[in-house]
TISE-114376 format. One record per residue: x negated, y, z of N, C-alpha, C in turn. Coordinates in steps of 0.001 Angstrom, whole numbers, plus 500000, padded with zeros to 6 digits. Each point is the difference from the previous one (the first is absolute). Example, Ala and Ser with C-alpha at 12.3 -4.5 7.8 and 13.67 -1.06 7.14 Angstrom:
2
486810494310507800500890501190500000499100501200500000500350501050499280499180501190500060500770501090500730
This chain:
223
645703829562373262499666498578500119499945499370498612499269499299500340499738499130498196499820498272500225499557499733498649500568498297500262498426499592501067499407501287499625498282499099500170499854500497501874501260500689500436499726500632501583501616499845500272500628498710500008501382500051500375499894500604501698501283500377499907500965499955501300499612498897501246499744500066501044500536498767501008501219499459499803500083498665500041501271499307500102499959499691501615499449499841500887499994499828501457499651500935500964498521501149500043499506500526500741500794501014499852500033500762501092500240501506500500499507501043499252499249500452499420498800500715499027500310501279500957501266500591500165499930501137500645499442499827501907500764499064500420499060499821501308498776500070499831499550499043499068498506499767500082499302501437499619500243500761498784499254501274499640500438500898502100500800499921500354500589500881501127498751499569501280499725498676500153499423500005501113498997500920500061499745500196501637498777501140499992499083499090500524498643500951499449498444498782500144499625500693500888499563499288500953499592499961502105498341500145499319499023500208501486499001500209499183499376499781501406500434499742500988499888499120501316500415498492500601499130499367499841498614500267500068499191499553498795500983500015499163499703499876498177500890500194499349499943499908498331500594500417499132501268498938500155501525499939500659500932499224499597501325500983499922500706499261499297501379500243499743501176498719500709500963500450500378501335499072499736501178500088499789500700499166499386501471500517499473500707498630501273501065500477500263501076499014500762500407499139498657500456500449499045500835499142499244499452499878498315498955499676499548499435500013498707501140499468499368500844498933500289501036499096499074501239500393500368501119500474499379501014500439501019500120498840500454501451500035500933500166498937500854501237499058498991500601500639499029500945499152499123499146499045499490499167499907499896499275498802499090499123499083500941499974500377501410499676498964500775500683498568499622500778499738500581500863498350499835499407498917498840500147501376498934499278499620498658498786499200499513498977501392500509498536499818500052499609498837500952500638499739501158499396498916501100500858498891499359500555499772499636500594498971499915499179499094498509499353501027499120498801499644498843498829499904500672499376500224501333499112500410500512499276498738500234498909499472499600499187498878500327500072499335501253500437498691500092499715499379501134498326499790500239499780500223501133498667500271501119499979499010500982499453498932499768500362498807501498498985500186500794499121500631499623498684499935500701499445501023500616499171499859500813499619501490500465498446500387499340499719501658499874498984500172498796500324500682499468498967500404498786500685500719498885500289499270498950500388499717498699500172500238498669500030500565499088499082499786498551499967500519499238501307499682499212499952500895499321501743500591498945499967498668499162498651500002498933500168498675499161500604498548500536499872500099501547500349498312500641501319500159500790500524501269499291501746499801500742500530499951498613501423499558500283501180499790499419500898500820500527500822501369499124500774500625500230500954500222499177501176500570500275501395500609498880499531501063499446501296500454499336500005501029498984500121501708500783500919499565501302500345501202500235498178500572500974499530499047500974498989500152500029498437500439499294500157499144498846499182500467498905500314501320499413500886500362500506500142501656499023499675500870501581499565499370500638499307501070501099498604500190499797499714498357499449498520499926499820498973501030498682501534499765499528499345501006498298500450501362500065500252500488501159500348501321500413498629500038500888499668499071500728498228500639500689499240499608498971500311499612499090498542499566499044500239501217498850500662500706500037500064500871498637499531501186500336499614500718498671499608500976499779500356501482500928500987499918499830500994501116500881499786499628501802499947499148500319499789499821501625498588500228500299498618499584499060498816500581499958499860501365499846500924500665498951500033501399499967500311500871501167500992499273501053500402500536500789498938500079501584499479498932500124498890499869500602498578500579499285499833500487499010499225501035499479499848501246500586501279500264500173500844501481500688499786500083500859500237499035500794500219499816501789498636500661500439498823499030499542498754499690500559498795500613499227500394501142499011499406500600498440498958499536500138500162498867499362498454498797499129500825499653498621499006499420499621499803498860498882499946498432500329501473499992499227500065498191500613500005499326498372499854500859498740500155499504499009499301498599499744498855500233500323498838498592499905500025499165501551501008499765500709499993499520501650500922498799499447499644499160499494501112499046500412500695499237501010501289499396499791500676499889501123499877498817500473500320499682500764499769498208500862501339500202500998500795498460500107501018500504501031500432498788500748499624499762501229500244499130501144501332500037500672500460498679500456501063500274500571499609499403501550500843499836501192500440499490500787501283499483500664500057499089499988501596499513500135499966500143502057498672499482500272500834499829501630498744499698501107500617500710501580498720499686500236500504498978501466498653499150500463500126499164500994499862500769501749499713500849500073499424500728501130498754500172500715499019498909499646498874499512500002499475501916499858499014499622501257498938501544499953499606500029499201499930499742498911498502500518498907500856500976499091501309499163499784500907500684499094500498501919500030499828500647499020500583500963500130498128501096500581498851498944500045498439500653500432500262501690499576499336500611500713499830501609499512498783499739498544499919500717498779499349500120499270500118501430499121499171500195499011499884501104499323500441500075498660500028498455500011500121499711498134498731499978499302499845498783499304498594500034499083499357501152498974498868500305500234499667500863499224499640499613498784500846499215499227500525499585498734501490500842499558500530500498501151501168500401499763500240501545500084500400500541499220500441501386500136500987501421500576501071499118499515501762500384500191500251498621500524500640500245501788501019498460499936500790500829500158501902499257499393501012500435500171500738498260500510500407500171501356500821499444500681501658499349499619500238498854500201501589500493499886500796498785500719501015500234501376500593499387500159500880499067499345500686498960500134501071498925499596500482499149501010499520500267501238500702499351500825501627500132500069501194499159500123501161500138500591500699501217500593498905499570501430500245500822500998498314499365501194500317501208500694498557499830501193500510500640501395500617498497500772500453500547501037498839499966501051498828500400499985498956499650500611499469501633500820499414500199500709499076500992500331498412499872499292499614499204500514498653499121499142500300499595498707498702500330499063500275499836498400500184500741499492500070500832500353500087501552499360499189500380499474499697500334498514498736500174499419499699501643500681498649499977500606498901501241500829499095500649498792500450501723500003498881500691499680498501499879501080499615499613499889498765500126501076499220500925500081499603500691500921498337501330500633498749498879499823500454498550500345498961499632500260499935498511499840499289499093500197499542498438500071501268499608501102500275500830500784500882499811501387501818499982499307500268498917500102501550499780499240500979500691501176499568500648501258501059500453500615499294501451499529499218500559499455499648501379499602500519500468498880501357500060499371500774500184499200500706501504500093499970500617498591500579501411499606501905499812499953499978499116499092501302499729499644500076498037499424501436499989500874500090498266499066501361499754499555500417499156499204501086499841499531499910498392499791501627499385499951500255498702500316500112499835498042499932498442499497499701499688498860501140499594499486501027500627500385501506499940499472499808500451498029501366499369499090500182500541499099499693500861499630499268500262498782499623501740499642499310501104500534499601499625501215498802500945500800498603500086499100499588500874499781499100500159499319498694500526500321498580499842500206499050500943501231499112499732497814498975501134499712499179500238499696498800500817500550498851499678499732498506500155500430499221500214499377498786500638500166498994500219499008499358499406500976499124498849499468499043499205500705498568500477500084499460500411501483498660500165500329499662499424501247498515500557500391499665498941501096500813500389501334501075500611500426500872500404500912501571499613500198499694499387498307501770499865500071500617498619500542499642500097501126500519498604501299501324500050499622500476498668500352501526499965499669500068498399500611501154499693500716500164498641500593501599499952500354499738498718500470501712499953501176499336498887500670501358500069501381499705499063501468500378498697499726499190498755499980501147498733499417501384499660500825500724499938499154501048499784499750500906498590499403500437499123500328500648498979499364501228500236499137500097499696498679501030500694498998500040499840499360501134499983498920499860499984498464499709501385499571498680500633500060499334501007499704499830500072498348500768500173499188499410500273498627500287501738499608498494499549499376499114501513499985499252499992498007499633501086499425499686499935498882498472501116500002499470499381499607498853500507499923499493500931498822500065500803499162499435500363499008498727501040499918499168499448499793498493500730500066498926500453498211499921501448499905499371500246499096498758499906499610499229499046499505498763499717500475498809500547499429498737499812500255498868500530499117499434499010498680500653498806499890499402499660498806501253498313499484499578499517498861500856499116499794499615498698500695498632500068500161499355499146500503500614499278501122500286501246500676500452499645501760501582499827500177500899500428498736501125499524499930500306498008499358498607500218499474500190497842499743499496499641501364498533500242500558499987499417501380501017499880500631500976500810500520501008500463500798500786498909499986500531499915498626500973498885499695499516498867499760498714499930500055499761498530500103499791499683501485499367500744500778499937499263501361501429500207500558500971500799499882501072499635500477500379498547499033499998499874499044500483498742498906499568498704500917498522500403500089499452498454500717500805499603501206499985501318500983501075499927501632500961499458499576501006500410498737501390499131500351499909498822499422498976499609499054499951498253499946499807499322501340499057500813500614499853499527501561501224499416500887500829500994499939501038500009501004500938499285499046500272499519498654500876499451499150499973498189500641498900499809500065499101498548500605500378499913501637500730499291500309500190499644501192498903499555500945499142499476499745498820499379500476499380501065500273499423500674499286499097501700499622500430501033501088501455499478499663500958501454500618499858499584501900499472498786500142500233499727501422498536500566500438499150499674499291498715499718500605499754502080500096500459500614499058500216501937500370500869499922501348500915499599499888501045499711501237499033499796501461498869499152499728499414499865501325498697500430500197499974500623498456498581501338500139500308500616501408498703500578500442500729500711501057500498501406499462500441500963500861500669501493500181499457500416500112
């Protein structure tokens, strides 16, 4: 290890190199515990407040220290290297973009089956919820467009971790659910371009919802 490829101060590195990559009904991996569980209390307790339901971009939260050293453990060199391995590509020139979700309302739309934009390359997943005493909400590997046609799913508790190589198959959803659902998004992308879009149309959404007035009139958008 060197100064220019430190150590994790948060992630698992050995879970994560350990998971095995599924290849049904696409390329994914998952670890139960990317963060041990000693640094839960920690990490959530730095963890961005989310009042809204949606995503967010990283630039329009406010977080701690112990949190932020999770963030610069998925943004570094060594966690790209490791997802190099996983999925043997080239992510050197993929830059990263990283969404959060704090929570969801239950509303059907939430949790839609999708594939992921074909802007995106590598998504790697990562729980922060509390706890998920739910059946529903469970983030779904999907076969298909069909959110009950699922390989494997897992609830969005602390440190759960799902990575993907994104193509036109790689469905992935959950059933809505009402919750403080916070979820982390980190996606390797195809250009820089689409990492400023990203964060700007999420940027524009949370001025939206910042505006009470704004935030009502989404409120009675329909579902």
């Amino acid at each position: 290890m060197t100064s220019e490829n430190p150590a994790f101060s948060m992630l698992d590195e050995a879970a994560i190199a350990a998971s095995v990559l599924q290849n049904d009904p696409y390329d994914y991996a998952y670890v139960d515990q990317a963060i041990p569980l000693q640094f839960k209390n920690d990490v959530l307790s730095d963890a961005p407040q989310i009042p809204d339901r949606g995503s967010y971009g990283l630039p329009n939260l406010q977080y701690g220290p112990h949190f932020g050293a999770v963030i610069q453990d998925l943004l570094s060199v060594r966690f790209r290297h490791l997802m190099e391995e996983k999925f043997d590509i080239d992510l050197s020139h993929r830059p990263p973009v990283i969404l959060m979700m704090g929570n969801t309302t239950g509303h059907y739309n939430e949790g839609y089956a999708h594939p992921d934009s074909k802007h995106k390359i590598i998504t790697v997943i990562v729980g922060f919820s509390r706890e998920w005493p739910y059946e529903r909400g469970r983030l779904r590997v999907l076969r298909s467009s069909d959110r009950e046609d699922y390989a494997f799913e897992f609830s969005p508790e602390f440190g759960h971790m799902l990575m993907f190589r994104v193509g036109d198959n790689s469905w992935h959803g959950f059933l809505p659910q009402k919750g403080p659902r916070m979820s982390l998004q980190l996606c390797f992308s195809d250009s820089a371009q689409y990492v400023r879009s990203e964060y700007l149309r999420h940027g524009v959404s949370a001025f939206v919802k910042s505006v009470p007035l704004l935030r009502k009139l989404v409120e009675w958008a329909p579902k």
